[in-house]
C-alpha positions in Angstrom: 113.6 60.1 30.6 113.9 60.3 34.4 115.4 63.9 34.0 113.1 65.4 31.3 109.9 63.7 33.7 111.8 65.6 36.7 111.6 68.6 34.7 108.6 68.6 33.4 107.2 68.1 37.1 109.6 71.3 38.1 107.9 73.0 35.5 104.7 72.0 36.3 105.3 73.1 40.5 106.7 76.2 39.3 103.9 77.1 37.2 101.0 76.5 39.8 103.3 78.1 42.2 103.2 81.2 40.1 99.6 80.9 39.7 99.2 80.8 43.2 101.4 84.0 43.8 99.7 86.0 41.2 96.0 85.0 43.0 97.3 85.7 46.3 98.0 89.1 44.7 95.1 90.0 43.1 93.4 89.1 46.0 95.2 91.2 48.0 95.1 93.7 45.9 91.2 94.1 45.5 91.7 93.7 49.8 93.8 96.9 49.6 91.2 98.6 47.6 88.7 97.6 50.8 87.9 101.5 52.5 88.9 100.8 56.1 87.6 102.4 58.8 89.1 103.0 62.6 85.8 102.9 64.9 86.7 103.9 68.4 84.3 102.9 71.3 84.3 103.3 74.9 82.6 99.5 75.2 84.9 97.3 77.2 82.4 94.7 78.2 82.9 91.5 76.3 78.9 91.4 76.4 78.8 94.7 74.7 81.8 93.7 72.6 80.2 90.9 71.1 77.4 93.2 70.6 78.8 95.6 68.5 81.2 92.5 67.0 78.0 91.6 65.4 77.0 95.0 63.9 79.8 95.2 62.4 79.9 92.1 60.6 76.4 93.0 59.1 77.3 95.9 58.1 80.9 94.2 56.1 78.9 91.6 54.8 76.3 94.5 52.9 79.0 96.8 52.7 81.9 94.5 50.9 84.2 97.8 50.0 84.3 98.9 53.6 86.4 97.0 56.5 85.8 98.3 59.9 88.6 98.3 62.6 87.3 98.1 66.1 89.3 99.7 68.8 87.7 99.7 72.7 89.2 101.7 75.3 88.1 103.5 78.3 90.4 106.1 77.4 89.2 107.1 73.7 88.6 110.2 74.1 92.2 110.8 75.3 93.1 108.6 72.3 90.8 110.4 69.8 92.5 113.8 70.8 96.1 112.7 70.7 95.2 111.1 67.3 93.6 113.7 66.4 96.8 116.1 66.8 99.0 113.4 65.2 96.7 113.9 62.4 95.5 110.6 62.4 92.0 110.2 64.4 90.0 107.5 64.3 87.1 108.0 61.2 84.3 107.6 63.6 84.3 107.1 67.9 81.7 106.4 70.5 81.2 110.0 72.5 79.0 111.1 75.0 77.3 115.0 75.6 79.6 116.4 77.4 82.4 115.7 75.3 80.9 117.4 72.1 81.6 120.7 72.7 85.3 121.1 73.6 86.0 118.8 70.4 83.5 121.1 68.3 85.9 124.5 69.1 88.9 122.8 68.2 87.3 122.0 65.1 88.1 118.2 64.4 84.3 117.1 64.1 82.2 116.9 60.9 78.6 118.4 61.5 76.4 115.7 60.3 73.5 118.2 59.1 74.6 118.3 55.9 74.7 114.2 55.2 70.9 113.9 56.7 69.9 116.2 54.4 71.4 114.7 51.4 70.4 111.4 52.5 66.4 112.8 53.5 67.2 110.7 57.0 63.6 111.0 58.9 65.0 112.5 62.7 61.6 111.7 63.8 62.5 108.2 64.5 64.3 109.2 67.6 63.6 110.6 70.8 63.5 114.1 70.5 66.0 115.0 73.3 68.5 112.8 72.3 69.0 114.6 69.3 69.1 117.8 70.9 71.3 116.3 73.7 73.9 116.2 70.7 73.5 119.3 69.3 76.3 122.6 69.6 75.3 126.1 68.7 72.5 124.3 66.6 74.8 121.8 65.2 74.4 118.2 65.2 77.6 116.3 65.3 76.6 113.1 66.6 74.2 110.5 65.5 72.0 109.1 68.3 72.7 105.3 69.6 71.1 105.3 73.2 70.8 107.7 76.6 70.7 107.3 80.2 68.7 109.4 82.9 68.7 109.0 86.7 66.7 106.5 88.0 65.6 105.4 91.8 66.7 102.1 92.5 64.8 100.2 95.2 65.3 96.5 97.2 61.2 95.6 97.6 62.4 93.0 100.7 64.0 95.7 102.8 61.1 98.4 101.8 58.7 95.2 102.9 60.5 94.2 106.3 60.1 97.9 107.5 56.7 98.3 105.9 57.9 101.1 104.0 55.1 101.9 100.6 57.2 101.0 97.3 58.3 104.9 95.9 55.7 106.2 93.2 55.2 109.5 91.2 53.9 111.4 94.1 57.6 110.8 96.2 59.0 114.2 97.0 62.5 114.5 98.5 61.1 114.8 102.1 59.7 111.7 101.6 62.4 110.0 100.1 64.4 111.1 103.5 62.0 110.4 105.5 61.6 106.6 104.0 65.8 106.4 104.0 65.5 106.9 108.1 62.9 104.0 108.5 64.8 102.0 105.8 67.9 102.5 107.8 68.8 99.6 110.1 71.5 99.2 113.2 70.4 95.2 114.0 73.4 94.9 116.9 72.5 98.2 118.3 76.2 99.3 118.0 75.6 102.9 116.6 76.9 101.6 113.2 74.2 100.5 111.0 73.9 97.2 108.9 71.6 98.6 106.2 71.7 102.3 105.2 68.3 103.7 104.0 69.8 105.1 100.8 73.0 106.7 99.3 74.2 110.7 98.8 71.9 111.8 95.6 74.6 113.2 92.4 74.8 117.0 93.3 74.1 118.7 90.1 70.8 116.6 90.1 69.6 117.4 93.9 70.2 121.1 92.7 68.8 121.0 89.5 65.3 119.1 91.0 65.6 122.0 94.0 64.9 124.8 91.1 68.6 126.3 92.3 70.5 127.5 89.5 74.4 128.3 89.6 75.0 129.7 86.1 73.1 132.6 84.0 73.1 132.1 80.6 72.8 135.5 79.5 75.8 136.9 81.2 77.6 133.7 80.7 78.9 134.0 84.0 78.5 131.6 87.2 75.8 133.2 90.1 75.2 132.5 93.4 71.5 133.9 94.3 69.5 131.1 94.1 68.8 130.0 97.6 67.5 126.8 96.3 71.2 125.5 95.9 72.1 126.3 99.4 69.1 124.4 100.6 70.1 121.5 98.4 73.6 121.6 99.4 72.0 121.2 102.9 69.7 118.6 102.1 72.1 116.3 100.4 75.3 117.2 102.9 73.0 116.1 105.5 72.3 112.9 104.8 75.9 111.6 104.4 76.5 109.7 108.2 73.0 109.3 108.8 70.5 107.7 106.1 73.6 107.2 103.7 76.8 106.0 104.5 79.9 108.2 104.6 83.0 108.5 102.7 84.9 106.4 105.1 82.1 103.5 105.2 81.8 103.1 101.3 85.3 103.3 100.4 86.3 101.1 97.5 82.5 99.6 97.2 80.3 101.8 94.5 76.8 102.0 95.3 75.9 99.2 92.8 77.8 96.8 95.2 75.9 98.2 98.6 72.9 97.7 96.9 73.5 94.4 95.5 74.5 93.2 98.8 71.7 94.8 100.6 73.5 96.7 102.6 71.8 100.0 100.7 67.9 100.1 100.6 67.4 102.5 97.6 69.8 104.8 96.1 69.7 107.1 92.7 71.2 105.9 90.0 71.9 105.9 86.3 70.4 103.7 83.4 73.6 102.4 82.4 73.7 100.3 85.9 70.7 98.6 84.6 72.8 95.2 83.4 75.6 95.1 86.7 72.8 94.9 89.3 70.3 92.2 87.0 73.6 90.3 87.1 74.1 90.6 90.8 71.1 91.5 92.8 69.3 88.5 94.8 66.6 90.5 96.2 63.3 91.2 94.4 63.8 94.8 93.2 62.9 97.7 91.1 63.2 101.4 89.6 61.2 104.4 90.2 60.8 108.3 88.9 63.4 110.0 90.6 61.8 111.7 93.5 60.3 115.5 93.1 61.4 118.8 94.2 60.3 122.2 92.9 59.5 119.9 89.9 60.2 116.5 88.3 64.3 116.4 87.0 67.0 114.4 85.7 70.3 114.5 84.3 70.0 113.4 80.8 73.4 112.0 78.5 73.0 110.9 75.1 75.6 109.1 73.3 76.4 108.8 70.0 79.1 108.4 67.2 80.5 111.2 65.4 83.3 111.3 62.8 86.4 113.0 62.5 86.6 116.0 60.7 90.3 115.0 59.7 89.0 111.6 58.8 90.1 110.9 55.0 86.9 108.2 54.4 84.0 110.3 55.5 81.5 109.2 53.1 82.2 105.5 54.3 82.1 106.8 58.1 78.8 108.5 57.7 77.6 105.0 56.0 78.8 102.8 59.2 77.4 105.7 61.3 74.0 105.6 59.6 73.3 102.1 59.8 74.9 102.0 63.4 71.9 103.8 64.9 69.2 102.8 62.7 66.5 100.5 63.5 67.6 97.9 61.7 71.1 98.0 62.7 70.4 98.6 66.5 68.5 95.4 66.8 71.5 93.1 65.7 72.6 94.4 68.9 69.7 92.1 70.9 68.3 93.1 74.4 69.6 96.7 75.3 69.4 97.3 79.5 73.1 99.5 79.4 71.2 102.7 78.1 67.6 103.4 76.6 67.8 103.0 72.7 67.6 106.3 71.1 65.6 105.0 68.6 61.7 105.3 69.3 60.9 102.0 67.9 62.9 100.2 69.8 62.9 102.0 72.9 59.4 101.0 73.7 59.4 97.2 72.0 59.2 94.8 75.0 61.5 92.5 72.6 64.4 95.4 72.6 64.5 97.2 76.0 61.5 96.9 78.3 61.5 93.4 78.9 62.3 92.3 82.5 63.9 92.7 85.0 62.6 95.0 86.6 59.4 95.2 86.0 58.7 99.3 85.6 61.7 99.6 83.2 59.5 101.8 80.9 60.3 104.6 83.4 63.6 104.6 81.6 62.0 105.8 78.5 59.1 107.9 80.4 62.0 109.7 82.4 63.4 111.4 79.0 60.3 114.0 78.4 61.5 115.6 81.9 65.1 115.0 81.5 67.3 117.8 80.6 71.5 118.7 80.8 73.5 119.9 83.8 73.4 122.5 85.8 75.9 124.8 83.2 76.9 124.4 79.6 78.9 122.0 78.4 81.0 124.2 76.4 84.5 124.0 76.3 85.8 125.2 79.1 82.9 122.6 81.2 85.6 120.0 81.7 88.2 121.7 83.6 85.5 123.5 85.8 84.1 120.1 86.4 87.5 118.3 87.6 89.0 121.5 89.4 85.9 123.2 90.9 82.5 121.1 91.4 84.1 118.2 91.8 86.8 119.3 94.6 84.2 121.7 96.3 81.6 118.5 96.6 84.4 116.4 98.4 84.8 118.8 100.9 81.2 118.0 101.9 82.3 114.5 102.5 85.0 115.8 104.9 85.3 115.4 108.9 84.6 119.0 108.9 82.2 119.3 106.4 82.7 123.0 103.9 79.6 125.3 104.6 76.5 125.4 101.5 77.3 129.3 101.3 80.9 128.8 101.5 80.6 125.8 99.1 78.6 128.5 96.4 80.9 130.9 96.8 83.8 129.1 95.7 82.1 127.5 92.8 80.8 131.3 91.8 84.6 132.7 91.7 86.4 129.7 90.4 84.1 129.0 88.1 84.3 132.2 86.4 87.6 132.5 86.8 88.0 129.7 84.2 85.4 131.3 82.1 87.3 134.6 81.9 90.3 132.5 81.2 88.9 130.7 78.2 87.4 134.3 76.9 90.9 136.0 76.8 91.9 133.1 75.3 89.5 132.8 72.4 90.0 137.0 72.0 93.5 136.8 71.6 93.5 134.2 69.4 94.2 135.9 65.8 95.3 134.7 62.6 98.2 131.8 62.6 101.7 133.3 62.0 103.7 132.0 59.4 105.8 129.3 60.5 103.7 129.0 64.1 102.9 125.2 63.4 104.5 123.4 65.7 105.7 120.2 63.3 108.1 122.7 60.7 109.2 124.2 63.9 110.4 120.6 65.4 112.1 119.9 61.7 113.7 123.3 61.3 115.1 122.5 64.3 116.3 119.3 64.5 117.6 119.7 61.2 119.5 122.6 62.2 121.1 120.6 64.8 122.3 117.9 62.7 123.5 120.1 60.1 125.7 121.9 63.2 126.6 118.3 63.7 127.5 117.7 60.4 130.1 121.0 60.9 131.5 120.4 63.8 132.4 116.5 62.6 134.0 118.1 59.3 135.6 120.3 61.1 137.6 117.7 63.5 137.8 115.3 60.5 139.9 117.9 59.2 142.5 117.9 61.8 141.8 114.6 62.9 140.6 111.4 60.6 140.3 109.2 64.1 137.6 111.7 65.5 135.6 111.4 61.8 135.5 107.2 62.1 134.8 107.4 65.6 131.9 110.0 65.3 130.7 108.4 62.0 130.1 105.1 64.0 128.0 106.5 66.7 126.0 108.8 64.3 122.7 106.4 64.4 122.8 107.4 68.2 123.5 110.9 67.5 120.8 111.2 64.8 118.7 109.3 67.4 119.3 111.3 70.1 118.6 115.0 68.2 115.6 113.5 66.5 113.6 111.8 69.8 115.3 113.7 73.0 116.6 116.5 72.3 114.7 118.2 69.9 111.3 117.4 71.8 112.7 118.9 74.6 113.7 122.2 72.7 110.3 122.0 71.5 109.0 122.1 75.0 110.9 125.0 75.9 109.5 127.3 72.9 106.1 126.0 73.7 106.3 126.9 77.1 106.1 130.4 76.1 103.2 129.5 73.8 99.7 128.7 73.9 99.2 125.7 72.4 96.5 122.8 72.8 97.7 120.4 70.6 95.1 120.8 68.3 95.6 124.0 66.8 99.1 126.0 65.7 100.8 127.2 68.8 100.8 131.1 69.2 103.8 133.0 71.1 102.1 134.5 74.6 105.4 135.0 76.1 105.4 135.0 79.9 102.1 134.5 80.3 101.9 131.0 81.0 104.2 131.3 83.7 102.1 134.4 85.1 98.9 131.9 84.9 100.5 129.8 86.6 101.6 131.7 89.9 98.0 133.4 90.4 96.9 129.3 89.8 96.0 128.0 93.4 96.2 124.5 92.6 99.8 125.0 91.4 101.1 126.4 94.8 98.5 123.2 96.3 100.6 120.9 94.0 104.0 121.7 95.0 103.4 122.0 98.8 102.0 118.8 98.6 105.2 117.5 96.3 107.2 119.3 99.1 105.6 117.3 102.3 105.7 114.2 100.4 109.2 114.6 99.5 110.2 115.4 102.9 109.0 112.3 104.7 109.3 109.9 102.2 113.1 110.9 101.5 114.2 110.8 104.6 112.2 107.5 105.5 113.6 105.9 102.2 116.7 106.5 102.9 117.0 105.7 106.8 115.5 102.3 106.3 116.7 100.9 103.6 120.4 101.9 105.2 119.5 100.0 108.1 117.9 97.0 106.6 121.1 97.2 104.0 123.5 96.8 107.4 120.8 94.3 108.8 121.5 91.5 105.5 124.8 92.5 105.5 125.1 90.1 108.1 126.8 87.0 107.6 124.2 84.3 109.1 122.0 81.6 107.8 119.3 82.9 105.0 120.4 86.3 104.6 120.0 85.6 101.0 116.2 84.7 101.5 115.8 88.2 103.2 117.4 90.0 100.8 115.3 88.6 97.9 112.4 88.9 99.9 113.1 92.7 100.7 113.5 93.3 97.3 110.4 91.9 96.2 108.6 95.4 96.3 110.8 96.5 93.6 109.7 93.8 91.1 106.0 93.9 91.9 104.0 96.1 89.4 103.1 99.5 90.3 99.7 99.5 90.0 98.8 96.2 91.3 100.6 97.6 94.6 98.7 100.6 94.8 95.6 98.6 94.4 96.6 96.0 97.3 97.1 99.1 99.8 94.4 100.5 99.0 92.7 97.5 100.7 94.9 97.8 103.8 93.8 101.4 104.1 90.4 101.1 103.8 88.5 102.3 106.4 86.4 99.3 107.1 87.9 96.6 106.5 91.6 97.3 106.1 94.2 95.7 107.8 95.7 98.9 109.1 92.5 99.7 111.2 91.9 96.4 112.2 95.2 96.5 113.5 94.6 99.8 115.3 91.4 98.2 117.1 93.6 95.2 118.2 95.3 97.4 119.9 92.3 99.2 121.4 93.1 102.6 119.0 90.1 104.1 116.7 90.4 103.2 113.2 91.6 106.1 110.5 90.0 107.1 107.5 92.6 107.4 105.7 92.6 108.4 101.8 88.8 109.6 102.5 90.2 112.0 104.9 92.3 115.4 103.8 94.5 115.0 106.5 95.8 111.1 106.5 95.3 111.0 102.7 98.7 112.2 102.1 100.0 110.0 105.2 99.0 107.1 103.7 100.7 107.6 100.6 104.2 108.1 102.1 103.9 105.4 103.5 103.5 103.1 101.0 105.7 105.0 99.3 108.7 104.7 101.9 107.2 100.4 101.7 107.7 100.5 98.0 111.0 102.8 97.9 113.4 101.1 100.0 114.2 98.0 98.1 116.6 99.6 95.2 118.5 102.1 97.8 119.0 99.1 99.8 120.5 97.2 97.5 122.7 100.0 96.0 123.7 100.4 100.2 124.5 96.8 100.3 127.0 96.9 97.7 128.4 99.9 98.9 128.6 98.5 102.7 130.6 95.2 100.8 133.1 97.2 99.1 134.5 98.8 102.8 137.5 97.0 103.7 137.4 95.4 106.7 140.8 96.2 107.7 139.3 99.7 109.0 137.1 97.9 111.3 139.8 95.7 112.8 141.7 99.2 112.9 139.0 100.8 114.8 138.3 97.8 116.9 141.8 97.5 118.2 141.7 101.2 119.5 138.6 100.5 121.5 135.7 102.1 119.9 132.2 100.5 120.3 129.8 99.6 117.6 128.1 103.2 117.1 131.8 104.9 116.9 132.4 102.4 114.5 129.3 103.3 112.2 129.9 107.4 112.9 133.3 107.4 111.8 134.1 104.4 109.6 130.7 103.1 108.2 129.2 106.6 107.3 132.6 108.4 105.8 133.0 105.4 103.5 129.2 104.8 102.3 128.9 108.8 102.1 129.5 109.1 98.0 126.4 106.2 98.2 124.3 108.0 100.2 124.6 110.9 98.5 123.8 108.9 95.0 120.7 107.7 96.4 119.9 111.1 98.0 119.9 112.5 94.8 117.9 110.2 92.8 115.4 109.4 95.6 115.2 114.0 95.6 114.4 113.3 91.6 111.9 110.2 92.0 109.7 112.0 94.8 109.4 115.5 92.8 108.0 112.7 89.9 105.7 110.5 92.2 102.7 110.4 89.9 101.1 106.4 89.7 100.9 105.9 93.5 98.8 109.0 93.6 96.5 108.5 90.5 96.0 104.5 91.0 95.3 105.2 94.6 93.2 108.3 95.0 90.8 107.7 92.0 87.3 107.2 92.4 87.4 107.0 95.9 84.2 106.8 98.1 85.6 111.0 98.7 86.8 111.9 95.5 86.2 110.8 92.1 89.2 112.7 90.9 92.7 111.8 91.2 94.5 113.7 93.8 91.6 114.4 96.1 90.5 114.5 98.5 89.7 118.0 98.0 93.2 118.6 96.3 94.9 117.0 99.7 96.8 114.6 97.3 97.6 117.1 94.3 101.5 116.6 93.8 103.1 118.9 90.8 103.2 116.0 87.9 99.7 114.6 88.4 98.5 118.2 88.0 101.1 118.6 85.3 99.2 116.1 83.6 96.2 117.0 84.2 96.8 120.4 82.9 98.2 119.0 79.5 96.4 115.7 78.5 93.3 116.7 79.9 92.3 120.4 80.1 94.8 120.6 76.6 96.6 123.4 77.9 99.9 122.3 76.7 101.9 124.9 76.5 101.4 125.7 80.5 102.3 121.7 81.0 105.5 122.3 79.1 105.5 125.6 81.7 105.7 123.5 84.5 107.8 120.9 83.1 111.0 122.9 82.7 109.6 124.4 86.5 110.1 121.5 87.8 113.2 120.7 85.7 114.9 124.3 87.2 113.2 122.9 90.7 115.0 119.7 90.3 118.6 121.3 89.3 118.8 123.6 92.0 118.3 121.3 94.6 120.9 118.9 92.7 123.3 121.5 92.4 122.7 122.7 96.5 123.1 119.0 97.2 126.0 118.8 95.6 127.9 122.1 97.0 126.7 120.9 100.7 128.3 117.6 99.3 131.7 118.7 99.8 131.7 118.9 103.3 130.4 115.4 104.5 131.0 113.0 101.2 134.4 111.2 101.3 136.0 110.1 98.1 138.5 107.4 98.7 142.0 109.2 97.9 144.6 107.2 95.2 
């Protein structure tokens, strides 16, 4: 009975277990027939997170067939293009104006016009100019969430200690300078002032409120006859020193920071800033209308989500989109201060946006029915013009030795069309796609024609040779490995070097004209003198030092072992977090680098915000940061000389330098000349230490500024692929650099046979 009960209870487990199985199943399976949707946004906040956390789960809860996937990065564009190319991009993302239109010509976004007028969506419920702040060639192809403008920020207990009137509608940019010099305040009388009346104003907008106009939309071409921009240039140059602090006095502090601090009296801002300073301003304070100049402007940027043309779930997209900016939908997301909703309703309901602080936020709103776009189009080729010519030619304002206004114009005239002429010949030589010009069958034609070579050459030694088949038949994973992910990509590289090719679109065969491109590119010759100075101080340095600190621990006293760990330390520490930390010690200000200087009665540096020491400082952090692996490849090469030659030496009189000339160098030669090798290799690749540390400096928002004083070869290599998506000039300069690389290897290593000693058997 006791078996046939244990059975029966057996039977009984087995049968709910099954049940249970089977539910978990079904379940599953109705979850796999769930529509899910990848929704990429540019929100990193965990305020804003939360935020859009919450939209989401409304929109599940009356949507239960679609699941939505949030992704947040500050890089999604970056990620939405790669994607994109991959053929995978995310259904829908965040984007923002200027963005639209180089994503539009590569055709991977869905125009939206046709869903709004399936659905009969009423437009009228937004803000006109958001909608148009979306559109391309008449195309909408993003739906409207919320905008920002400029703004004038101002601290009402500075403007009150120096009796200066609150700014109002009737502020024109003569007075605005004229209230930054009252507003500006030296307490200690030491020529450096305490509180600056106000900061640099944004370029484009001091041009665009001027009436000075650098691009003609007729011709399509840049111009440079308005005198308006050379009087804003002026305007705006001058106050940098004076009123507003300079690059060197606002280095690693944004001008949300100087205000919040009240160290900056009023500066012009964007909506966006709205939440950082309610969080941290003290002082009683409040915006403004940006002040007037020919006539009332701003800078106006709409964002929006958009969806993926290659997106395989549009219909659901367009549903999360849809509800995303409605009224309903944008009010799960509570009190709004990042950006002005784009929805009317909303964008004037004390309850949703203008509730305070401050207290004239409806100038916010107000500000949009004079607000319009930059100074130029923001067609495709508006990013790289950006990041290689406004943005470099508006540094050099910040410089010692400031660049002229007419000089200043004239570079951004030819440069600018340069690129434009570029992007035409582009476009017009584009034809038809060749058969067999896409870039995957080419990689798998390839590869597979390498392995089926493989495959020959294997049967042909197993013929005369079984041991060669089992060997080779045991390391074919690797082999497979090693055709599929390193050497066929870079075969790939070399064919697309001779192609254009974005990515995004079929490569097409251009022949040498990437390389041509490339040599009539300033920038390029910029990046690889600057590669060259770096690499010959920071070489050099590396190697000199950590030789000497190698012979230093090779010492044989009490805690050698300490110093060895602790000289190594660099090594371990994480490369940007090291960047970041020297940063500090160079800034201008506060550094430890100046301070150091004025302890020893020297004037202080400006360092990264200056063209000349930028690159300076970045050897020699570099040479800080380099010298812990040669040194420890030195010490093991010093430990491995036997000491019998010293005793040798010592017996026949020679003093401690003979010793090193002509017993320490010979034998530590074939390491010197291993680390003079790779340390050649690692400073033609330096990359991180120049992006991490000249990024959105106080002189350059760019990486590699100051005015292109920090370019080295592989940040513009970068640049040139992953940004401007000309990826067939990237892979160019990749196998440039790689030829580059070899010859000096090679030089190295015939020069190498007349000063490296082998040991002899």
């Amino acid at each position: 009975m006791s078996l046939v009960a244990g059975w029966l209870r057996g039977g009984v487990f087995l049968f709910i277990a099954t049940c249970l199985i089977m539910l978990g199943g079904a379940s599953s399976h109705a979850a796999e027939k769930k529509v899910r949707i990848r929704y990429l946004s540019w929100e990193t906040s965990f305020e804003q997170i939360a935020m859009v956390k919450k939209l989401i789960a409304e929109f599940e809860r009356r949507n239960p067939d679609i699941k939505i996937s949030l992704e947040s990065s500050t890089e999604a564009t970056r990620i939405f293009l790669t994607d994109a190319a991959a053929g995978t991009p995310p259904d829908v993302m965040y984007i923002t104006t200027e963005f639209i239109a180089p994503l539009v010509e590569k055709r991977i976004l869905e125009p939206l016009a046709p869903y709004i007028e399936r659905d009969h969506v009423d437009m009228g419920m937004f803000i006109p100019s958001t909608i148009e702040g979306l559109k391309v060639g008449g195309g909408l192809y993003a739906y409207p969430i919320h905008f920002s403008v400029d703004l004038l920020f101002y601290n009402k207990r500075i403007f009150d200690e120096r009796g200066v009137p609150y700014p109002d509608e009737t502020w024109t940019w003569q007075t605005y300078r004229d209230a930054a010099t009252s507003l500006t305040i030296d307490r200690n009388r030491d020529g450096q002032p305490e509180v600056f009346g106000c900061m640099q104003v944004d370029w484009q907008l001091i041009v665009k409120s001027f009436g000075g106009r650098i691009f003609d939309p007729q011709r399509n071409r840049f111009v440079g006859d308005s005198r308006e921009v050379l009087e804003a240039f002026a305007f705006n140059s001058a106050l940098q020193g004076r009123q507003a602090p300079s690059a060197a006095q606002a280095m690693d502090t944004t001008d949300m920071q100087l205000f919040s601090n009240g160290r900056v009296a009023m500066f012009v801002g964007r909506t966006w800033q709205l939440p950082q300073i309610i969080k941290t301003m003290r002082d009683p304070w409040d915006i403004a209308h940006v002040p007037k100049g020919k006539s009332r402007s701003c800078i106006l940027n709409v964002g929006g989500n958009c969806i993926a043309a290659g997106s395989p779930h549009k219909e659901a997209a367009w549903r999360f989109v849809k509800f995303y900016s409605s009224a309903e939908g944008q009010r799960l997301l509570g009190v709004q201060k990042n950006c002005t909703p784009a929805v009317r309703e909303l964008a004037y309901s004390p309850q949703f946006f203008l509730s305070p602080p401050p207290p004239s936020l409806r100038v916010a709103v107000d500000a949009a029915d004079y607000a319009s776009g930059r100074l130029y189009p923001d067609d495709a080729w508006a990013p790289e013009f950006f990041a290689r010519v406004w943005q470099t030619t508006v540094d050099q304002f910040r410089m010692t030795s400031p660049i002229t206004p007419a000089a200043a114009l004239e570079r951004i005239v030819r440069e600018g069309n340069k690129i434009i002429e570029s992007y035409e010949r582009e476009k017009a030589e584009s034809g038809p796609v060749e058969p067999g010009a896409d870039t995957t069958s080419f990689l798998i034609r390839l590869m597979l024609s390498l392995i089926a070579l493989g495959g020959v050459a294997l049967l042909g030694l197993a013929r005369t040779n079984r041991r060669y088949w089992e060997g080779y038949a045991f390391v074919a994973p690797w082999l497979v490995g090693f055709v599929l992910f390193t050497l066929g990509p870079v075969l790939a590289s070399l064919y697309l070097s001779f192609c254009r090719y974005d990515m995004l679109t079929p490569p097409k065969w251009v022949g040498l004209r990437n390389i041509h491109e490339l040599v009539t590119d300033p920038v390029f010759w910029i990046s690889l003198k600057n590669t060259l100075y770096y690499s010959a101080f920071v070489v050099p340095g590396t190697l000199v030092l950590s030789l000497g600190l190698a012979m230093l621990l090779n010492t044989r006293i009490w805690g050698t072992t300490f110093f060895r760990a602790v000289y190594y330390l660099p090594a371990l520490t994480a490369g940007v977090a090291t960047c970041l930390l020297w940063r500090w010690i160079f800034n201008p200000q506060l550094g430890l680098f100046n301070t150091f200087l004025n302890w020893l009665g020297l004037p202080g540096l400006e360092w990264l915000t200056s063209t000349k020491w930028a690159m300076p400082a970045i050897i020699i952090m570099s040479i800080w940061g380099g010298v812990a692996g040669p040194m420890l490849i030195y010490l093991a090469g010093l430990q491995g000389i036997p000491q019998h030659l010293y005793e040798a030496a010592a017996i026949d009189g020679a003093s401690r330098w003979q010793m090193f000339r002509h017993v320490t160098l010979p034998m530590l030669s074939p390491t010197i000349f291993f680390n003079l090798i790779m340390a050649i290799i690692g400073s033609f690749q330096v990359f991180t230490t120049v992006f991490v540390m000249t990024a959105n400096t106080a002189a350059s928002q760019e990486p590699g500024g100051p005015a292109n004083s920090t370019m080295v070869y592989v940040l513009y290599l970068y640049q040139t692929g992953f940004r401007y998506l000309a990826m067939g000039k990237a892979c160019a300069m990749a196998w440039i650099l790689f030829l580059i690389i070899l010859g000096l290897t090679l030089w190295n290593y015939r020069m190498s046979q007349r000063w490296v000693h082998y040991e002899q058997a």
